[in-house]
mmCIF entry with sequence, helices, sheets and N, C-alpha, C, O atoms, coordinates in Angstrom:
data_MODEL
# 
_entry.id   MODEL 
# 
_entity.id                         1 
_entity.type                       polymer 
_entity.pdbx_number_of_molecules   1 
# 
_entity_poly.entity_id                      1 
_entity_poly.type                           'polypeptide(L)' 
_entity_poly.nstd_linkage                   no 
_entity_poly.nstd_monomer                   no 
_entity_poly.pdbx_seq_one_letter_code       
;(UNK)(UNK)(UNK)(UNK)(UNK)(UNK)(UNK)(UNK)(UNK)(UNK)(UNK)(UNK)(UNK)(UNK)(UNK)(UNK)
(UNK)(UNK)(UNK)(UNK)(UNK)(UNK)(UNK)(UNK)(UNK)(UNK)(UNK)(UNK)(UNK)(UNK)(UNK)(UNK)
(UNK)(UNK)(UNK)(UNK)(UNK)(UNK)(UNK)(UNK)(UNK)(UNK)(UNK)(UNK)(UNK)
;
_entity_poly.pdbx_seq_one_letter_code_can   XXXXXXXXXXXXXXXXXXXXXXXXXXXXXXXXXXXXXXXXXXXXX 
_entity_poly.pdbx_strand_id                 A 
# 
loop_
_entity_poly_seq.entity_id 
_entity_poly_seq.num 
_entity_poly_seq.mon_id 
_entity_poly_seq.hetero 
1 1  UNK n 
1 2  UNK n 
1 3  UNK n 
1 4  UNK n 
1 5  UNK n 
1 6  UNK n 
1 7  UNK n 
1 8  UNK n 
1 9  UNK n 
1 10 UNK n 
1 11 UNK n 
1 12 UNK n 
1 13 UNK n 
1 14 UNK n 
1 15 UNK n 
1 16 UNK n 
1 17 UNK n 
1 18 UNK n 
1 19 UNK n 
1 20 UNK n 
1 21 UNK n 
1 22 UNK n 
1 23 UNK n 
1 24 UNK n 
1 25 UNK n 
1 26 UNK n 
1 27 UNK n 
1 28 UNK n 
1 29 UNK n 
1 30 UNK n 
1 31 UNK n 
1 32 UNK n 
1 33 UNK n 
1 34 UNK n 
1 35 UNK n 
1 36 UNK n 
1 37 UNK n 
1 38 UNK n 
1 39 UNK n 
1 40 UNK n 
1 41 UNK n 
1 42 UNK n 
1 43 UNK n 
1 44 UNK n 
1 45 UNK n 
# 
_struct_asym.id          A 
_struct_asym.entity_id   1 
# 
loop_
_struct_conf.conf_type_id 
_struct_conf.id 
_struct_conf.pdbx_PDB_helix_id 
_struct_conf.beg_label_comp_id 
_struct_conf.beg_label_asym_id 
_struct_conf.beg_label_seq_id 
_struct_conf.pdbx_beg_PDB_ins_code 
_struct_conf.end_label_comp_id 
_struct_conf.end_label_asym_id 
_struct_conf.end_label_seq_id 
_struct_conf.pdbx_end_PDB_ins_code 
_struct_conf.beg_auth_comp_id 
_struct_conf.beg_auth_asym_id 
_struct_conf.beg_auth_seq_id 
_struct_conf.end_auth_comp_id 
_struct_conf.end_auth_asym_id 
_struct_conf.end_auth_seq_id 
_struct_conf.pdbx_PDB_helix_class 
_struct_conf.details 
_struct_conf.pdbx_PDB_helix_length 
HELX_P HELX_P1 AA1 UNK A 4  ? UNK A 16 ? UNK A 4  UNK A 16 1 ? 13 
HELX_P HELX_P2 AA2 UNK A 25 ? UNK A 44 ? UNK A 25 UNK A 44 1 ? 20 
# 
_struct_conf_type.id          HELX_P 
_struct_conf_type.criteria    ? 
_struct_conf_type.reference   ? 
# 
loop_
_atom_site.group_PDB 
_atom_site.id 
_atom_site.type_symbol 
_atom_site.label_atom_id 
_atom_site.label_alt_id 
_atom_site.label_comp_id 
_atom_site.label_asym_id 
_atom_site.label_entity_id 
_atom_site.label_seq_id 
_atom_site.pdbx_PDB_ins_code 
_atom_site.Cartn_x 
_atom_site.Cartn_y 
_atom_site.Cartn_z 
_atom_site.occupancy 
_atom_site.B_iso_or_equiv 
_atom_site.pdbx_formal_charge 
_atom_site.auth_seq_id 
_atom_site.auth_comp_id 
_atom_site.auth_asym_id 
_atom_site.auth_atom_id 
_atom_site.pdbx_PDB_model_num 
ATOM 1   N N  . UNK A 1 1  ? 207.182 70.258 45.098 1.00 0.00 ? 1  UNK A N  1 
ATOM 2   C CA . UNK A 1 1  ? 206.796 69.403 44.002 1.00 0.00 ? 1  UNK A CA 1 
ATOM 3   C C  . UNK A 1 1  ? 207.108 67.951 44.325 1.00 0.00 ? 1  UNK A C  1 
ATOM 4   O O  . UNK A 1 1  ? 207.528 67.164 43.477 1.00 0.00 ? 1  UNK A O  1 
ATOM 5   N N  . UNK A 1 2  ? 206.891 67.652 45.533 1.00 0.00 ? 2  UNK A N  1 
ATOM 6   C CA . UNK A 1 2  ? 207.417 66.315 45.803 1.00 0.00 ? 2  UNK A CA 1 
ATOM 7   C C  . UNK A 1 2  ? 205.982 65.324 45.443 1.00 0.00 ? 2  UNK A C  1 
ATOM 8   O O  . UNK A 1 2  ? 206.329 64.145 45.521 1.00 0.00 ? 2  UNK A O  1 
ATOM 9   N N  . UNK A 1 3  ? 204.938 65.407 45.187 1.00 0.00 ? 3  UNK A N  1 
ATOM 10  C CA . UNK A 1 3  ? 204.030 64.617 44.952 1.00 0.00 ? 3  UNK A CA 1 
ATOM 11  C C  . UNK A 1 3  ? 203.119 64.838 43.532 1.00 0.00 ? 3  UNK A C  1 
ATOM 12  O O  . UNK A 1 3  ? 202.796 65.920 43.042 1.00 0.00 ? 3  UNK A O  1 
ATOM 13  N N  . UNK A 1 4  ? 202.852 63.679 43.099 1.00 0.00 ? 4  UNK A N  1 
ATOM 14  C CA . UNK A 1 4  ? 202.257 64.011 41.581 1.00 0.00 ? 4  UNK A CA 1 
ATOM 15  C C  . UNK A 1 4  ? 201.228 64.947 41.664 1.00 0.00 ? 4  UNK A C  1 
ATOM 16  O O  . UNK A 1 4  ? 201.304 65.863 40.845 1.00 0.00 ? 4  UNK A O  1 
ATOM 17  N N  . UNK A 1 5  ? 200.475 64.958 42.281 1.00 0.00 ? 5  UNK A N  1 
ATOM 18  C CA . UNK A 1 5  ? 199.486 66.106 42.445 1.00 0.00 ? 5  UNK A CA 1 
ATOM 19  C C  . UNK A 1 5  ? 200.282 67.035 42.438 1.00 0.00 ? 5  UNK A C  1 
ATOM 20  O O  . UNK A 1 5  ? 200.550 67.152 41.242 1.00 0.00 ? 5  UNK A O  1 
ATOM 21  N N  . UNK A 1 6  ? 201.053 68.056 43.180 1.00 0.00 ? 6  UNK A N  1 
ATOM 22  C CA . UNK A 1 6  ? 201.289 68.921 42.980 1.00 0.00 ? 6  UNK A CA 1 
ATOM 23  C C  . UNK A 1 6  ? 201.987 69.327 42.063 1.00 0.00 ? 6  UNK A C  1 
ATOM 24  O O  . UNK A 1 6  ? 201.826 70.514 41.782 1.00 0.00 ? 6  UNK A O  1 
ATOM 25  N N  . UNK A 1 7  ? 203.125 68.453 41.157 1.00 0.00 ? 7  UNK A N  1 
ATOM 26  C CA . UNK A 1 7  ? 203.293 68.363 39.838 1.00 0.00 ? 7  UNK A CA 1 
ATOM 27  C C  . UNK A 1 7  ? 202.922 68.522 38.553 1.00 0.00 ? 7  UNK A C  1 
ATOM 28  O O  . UNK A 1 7  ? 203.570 68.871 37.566 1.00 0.00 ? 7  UNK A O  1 
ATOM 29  N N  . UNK A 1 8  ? 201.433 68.125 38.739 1.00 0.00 ? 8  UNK A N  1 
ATOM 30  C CA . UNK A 1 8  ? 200.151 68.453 38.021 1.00 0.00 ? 8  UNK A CA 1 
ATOM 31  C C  . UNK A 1 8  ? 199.913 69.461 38.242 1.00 0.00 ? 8  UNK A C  1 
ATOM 32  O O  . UNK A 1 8  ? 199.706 70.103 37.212 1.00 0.00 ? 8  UNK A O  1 
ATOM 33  N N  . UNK A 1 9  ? 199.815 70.031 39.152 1.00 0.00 ? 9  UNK A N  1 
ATOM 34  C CA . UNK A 1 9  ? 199.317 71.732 39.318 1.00 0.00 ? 9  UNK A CA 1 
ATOM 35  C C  . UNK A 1 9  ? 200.589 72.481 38.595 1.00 0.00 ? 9  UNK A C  1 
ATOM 36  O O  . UNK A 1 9  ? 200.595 72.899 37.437 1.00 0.00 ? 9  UNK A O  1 
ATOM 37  N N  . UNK A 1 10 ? 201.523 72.545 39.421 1.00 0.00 ? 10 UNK A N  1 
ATOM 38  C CA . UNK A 1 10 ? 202.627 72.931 38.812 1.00 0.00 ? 10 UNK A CA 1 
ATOM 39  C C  . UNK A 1 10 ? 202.874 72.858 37.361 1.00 0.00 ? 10 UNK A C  1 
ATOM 40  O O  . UNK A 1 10 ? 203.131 73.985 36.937 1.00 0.00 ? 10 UNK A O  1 
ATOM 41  N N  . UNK A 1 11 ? 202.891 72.028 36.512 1.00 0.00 ? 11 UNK A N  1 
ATOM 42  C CA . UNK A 1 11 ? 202.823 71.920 35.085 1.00 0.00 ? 11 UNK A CA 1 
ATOM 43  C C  . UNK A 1 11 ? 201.683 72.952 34.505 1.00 0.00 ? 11 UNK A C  1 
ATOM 44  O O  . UNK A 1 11 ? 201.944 73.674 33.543 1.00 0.00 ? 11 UNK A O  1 
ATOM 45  N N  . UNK A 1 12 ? 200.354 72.975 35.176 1.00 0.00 ? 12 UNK A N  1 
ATOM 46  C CA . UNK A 1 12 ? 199.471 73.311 34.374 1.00 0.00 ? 12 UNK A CA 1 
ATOM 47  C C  . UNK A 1 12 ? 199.672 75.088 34.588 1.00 0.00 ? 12 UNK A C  1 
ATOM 48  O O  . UNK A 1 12 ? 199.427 75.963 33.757 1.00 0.00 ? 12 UNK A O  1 
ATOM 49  N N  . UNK A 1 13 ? 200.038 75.197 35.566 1.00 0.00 ? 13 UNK A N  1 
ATOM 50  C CA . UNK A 1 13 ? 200.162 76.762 36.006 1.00 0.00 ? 13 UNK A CA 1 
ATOM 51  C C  . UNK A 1 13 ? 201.314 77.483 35.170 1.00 0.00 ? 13 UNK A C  1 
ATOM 52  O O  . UNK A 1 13 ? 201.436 78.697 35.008 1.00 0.00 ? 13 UNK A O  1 
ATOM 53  N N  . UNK A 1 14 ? 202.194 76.390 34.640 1.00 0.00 ? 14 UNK A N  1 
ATOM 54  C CA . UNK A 1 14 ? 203.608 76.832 33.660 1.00 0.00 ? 14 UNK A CA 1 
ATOM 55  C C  . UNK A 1 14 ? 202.744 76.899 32.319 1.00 0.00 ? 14 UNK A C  1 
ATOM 56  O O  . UNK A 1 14 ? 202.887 77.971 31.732 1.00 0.00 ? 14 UNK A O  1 
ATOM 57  N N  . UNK A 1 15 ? 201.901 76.013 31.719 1.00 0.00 ? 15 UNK A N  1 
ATOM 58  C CA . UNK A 1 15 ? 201.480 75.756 30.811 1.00 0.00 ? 15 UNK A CA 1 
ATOM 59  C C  . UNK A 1 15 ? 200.703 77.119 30.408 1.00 0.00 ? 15 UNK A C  1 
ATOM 60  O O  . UNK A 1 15 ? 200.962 77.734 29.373 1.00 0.00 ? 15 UNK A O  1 
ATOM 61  N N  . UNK A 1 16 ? 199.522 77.598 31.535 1.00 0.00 ? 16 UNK A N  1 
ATOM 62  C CA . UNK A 1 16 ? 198.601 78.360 31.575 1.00 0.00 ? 16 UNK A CA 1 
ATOM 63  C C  . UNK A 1 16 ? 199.635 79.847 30.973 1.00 0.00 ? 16 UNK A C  1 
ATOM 64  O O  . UNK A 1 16 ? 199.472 80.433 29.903 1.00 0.00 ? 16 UNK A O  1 
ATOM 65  N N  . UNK A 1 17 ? 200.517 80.115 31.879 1.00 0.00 ? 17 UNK A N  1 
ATOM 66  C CA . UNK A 1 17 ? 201.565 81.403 31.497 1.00 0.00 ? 17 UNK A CA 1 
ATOM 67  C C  . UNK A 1 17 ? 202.586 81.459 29.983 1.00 0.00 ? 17 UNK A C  1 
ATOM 68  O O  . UNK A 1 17 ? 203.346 82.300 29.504 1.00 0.00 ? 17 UNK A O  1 
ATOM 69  N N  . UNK A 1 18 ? 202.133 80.112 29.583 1.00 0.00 ? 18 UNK A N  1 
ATOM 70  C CA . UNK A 1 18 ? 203.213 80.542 28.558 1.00 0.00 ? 18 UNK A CA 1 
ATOM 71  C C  . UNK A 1 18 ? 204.614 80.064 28.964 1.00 0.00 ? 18 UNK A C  1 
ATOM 72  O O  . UNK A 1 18 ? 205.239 80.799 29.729 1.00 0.00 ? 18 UNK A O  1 
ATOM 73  N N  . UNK A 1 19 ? 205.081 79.131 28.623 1.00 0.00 ? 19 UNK A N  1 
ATOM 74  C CA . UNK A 1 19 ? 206.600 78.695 29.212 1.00 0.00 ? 19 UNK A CA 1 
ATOM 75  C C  . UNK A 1 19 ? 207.408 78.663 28.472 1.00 0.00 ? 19 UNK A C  1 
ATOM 76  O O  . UNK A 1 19 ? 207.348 77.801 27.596 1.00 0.00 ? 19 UNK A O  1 
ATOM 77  N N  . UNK A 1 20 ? 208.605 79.668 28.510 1.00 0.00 ? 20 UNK A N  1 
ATOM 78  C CA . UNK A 1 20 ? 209.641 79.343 27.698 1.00 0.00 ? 20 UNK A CA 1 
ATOM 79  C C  . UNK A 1 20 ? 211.299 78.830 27.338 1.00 0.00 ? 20 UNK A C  1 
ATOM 80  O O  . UNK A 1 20 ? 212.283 79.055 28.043 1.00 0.00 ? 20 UNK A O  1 
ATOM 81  N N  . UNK A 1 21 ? 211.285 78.533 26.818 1.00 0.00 ? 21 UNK A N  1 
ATOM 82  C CA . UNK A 1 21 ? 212.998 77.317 26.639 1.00 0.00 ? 21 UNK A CA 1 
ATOM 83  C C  . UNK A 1 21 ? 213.647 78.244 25.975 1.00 0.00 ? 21 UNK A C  1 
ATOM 84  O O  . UNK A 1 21 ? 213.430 78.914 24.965 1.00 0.00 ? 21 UNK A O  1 
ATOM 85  N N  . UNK A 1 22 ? 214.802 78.108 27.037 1.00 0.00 ? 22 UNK A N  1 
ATOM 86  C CA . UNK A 1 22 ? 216.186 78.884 26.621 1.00 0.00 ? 22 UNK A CA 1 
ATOM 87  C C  . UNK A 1 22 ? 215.896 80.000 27.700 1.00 0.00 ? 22 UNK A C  1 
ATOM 88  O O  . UNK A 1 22 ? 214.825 80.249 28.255 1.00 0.00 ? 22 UNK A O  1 
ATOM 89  N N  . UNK A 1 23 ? 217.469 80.778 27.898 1.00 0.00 ? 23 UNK A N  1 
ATOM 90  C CA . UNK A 1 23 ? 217.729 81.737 28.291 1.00 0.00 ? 23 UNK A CA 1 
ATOM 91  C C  . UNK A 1 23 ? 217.487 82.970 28.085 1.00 0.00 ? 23 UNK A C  1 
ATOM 92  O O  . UNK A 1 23 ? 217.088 83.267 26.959 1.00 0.00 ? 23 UNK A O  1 
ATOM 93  N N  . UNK A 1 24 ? 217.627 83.869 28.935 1.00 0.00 ? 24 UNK A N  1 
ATOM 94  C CA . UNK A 1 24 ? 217.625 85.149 28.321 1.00 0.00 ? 24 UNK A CA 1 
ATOM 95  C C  . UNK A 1 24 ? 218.948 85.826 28.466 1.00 0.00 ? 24 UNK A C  1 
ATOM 96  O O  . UNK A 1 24 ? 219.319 85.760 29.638 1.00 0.00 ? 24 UNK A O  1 
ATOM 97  N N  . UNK A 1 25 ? 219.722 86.400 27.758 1.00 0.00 ? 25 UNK A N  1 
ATOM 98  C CA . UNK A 1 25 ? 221.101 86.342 27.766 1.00 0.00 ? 25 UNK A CA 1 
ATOM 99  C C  . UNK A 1 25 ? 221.223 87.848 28.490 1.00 0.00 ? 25 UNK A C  1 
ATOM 100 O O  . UNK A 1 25 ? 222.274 88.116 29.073 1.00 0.00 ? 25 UNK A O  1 
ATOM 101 N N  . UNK A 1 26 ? 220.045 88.910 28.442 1.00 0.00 ? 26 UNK A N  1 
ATOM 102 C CA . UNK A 1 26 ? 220.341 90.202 29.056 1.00 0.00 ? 26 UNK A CA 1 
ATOM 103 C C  . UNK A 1 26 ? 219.914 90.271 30.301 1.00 0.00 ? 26 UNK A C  1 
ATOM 104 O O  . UNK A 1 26 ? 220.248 91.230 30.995 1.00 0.00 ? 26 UNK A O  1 
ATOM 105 N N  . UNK A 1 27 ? 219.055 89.205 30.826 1.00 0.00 ? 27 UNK A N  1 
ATOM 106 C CA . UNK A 1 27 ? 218.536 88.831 31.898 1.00 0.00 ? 27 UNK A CA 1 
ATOM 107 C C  . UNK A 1 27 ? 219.791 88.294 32.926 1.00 0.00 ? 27 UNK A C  1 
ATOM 108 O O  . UNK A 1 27 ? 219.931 88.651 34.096 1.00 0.00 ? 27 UNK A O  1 
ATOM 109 N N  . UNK A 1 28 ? 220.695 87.313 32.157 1.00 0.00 ? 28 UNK A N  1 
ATOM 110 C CA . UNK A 1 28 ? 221.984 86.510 32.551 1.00 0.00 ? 28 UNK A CA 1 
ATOM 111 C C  . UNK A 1 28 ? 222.705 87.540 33.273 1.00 0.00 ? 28 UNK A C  1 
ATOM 112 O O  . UNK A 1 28 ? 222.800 87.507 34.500 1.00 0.00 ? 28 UNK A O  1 
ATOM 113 N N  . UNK A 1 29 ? 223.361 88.712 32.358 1.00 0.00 ? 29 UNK A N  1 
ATOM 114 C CA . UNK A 1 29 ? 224.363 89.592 32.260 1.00 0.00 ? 29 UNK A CA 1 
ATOM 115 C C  . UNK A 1 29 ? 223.750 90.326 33.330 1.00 0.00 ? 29 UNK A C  1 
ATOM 116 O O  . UNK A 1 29 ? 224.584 90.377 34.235 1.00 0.00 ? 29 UNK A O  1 
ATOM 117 N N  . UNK A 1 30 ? 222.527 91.014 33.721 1.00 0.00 ? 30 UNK A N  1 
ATOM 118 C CA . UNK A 1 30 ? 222.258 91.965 34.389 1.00 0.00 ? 30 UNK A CA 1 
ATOM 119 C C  . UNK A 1 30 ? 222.448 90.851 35.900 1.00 0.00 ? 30 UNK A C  1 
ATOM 120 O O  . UNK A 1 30 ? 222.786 91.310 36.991 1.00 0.00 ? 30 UNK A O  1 
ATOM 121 N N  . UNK A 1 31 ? 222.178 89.477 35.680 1.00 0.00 ? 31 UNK A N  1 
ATOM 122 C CA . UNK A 1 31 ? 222.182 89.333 37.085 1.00 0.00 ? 31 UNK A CA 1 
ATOM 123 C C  . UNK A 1 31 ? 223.792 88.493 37.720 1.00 0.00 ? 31 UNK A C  1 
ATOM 124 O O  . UNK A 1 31 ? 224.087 88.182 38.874 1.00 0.00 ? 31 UNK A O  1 
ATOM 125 N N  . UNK A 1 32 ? 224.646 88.312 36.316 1.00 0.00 ? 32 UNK A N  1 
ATOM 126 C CA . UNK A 1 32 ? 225.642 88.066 36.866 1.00 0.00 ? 32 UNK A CA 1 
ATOM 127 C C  . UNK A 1 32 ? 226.894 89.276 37.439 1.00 0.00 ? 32 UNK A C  1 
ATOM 128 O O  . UNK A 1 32 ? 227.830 89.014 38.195 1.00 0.00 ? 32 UNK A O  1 
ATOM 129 N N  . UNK A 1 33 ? 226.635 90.356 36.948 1.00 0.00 ? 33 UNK A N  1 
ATOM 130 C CA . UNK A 1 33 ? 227.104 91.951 37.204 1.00 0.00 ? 33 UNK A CA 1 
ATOM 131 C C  . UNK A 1 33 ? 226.449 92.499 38.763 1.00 0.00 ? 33 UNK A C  1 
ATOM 132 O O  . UNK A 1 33 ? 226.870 93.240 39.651 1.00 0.00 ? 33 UNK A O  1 
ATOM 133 N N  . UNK A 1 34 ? 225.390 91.819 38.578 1.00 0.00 ? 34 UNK A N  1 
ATOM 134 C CA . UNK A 1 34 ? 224.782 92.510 40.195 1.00 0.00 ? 34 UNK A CA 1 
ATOM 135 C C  . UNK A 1 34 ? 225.584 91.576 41.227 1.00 0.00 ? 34 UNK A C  1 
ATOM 136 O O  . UNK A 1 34 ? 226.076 92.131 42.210 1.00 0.00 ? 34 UNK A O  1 
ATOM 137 N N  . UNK A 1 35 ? 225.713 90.475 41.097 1.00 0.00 ? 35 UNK A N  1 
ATOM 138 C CA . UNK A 1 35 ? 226.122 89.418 42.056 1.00 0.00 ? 35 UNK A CA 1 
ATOM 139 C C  . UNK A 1 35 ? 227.622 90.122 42.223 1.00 0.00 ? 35 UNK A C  1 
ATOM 140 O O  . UNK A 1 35 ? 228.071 90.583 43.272 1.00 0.00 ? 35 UNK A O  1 
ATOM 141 N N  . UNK A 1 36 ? 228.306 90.089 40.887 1.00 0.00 ? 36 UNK A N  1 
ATOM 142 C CA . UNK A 1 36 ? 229.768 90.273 41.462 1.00 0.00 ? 36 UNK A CA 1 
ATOM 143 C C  . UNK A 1 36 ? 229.742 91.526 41.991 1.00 0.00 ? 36 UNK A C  1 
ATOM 144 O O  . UNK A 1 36 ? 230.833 91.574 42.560 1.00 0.00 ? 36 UNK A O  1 
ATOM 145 N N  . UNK A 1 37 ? 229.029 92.916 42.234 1.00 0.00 ? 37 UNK A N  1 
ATOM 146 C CA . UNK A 1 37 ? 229.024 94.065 42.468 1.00 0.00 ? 37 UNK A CA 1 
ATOM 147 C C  . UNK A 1 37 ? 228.710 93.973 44.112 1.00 0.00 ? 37 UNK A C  1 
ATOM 148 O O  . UNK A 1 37 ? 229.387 94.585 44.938 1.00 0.00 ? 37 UNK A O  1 
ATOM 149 N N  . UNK A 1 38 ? 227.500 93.052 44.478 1.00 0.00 ? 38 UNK A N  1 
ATOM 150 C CA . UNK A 1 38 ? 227.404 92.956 45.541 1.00 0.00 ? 38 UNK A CA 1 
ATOM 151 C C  . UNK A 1 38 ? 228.178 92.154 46.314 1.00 0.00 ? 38 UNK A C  1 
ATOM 152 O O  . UNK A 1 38 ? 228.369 92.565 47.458 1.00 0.00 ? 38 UNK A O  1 
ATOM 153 N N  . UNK A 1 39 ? 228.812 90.838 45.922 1.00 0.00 ? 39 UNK A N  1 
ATOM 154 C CA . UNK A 1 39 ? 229.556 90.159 46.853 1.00 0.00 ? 39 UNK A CA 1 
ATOM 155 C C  . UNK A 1 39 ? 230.841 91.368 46.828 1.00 0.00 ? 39 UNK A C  1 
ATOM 156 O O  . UNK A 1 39 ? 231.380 91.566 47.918 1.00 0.00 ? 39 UNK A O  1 
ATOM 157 N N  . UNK A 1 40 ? 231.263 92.042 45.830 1.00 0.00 ? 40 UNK A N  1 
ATOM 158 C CA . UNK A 1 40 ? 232.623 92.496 46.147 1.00 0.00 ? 40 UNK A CA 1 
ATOM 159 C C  . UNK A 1 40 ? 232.359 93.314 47.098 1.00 0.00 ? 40 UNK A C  1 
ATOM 160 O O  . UNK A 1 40 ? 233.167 93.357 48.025 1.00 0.00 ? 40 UNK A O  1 
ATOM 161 N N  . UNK A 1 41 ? 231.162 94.189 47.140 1.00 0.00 ? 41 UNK A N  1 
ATOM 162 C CA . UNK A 1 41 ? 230.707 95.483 48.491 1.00 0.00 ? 41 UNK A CA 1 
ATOM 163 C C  . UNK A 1 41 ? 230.989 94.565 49.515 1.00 0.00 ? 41 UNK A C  1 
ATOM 164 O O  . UNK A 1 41 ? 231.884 94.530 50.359 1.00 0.00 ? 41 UNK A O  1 
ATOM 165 N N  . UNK A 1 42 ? 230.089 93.867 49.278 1.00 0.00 ? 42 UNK A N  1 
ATOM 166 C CA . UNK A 1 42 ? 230.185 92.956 50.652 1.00 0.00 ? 42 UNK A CA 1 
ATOM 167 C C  . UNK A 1 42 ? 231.365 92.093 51.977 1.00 0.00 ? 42 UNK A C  1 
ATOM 168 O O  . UNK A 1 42 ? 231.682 92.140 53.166 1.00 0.00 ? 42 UNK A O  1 
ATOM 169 N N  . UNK A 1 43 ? 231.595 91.478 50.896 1.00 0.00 ? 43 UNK A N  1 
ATOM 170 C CA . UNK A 1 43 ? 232.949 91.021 51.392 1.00 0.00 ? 43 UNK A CA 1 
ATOM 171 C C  . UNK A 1 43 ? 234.102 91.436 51.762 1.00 0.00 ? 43 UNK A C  1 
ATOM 172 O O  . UNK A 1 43 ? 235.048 90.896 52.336 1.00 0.00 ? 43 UNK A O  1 
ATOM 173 N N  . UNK A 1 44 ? 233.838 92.823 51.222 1.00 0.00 ? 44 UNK A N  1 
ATOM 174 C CA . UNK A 1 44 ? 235.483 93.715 51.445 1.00 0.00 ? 44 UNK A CA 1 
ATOM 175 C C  . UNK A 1 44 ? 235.069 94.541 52.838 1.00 0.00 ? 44 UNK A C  1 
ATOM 176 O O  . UNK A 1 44 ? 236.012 95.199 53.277 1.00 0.00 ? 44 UNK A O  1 
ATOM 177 N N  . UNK A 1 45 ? 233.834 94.631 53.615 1.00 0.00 ? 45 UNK A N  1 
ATOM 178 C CA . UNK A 1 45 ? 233.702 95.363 54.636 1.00 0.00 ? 45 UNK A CA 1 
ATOM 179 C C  . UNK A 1 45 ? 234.244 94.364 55.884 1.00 0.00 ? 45 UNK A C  1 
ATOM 180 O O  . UNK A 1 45 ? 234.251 94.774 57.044 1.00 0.00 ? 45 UNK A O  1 
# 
C-alpha cells in the first residue's frame, strides 16, 4: 500500500466486503490460547 493507487484499490476491495470496526473477542481468545500452546510446545523441545 505504499502508493495512492493502490490505496484506492485497497479501500475499495474493504469497502466492497463489508468492513468491520472493533474486535472479535472469541476470535482474540482462540488465537491468543493457540499462540501460548504453541510457543510453550515449542520452546521447551
Amino acid at each position: 500500500m505504499s502508493s495512492p493507487i493502490m490505496q484506492k484499490i485497497g479501500f475499495m476491495y474493504c469497502v466492497e466486503r463489508g468492513v468491520n470496526v472493533g474486535g472479535n473477542s472469541i476470535s482474540r481468545e482462540k488465537a491468543l490460547s493457540f499462540s501460548r500452546s504453541f510457543m510453550l510446545e515449542t520452546l521447551r523441545k
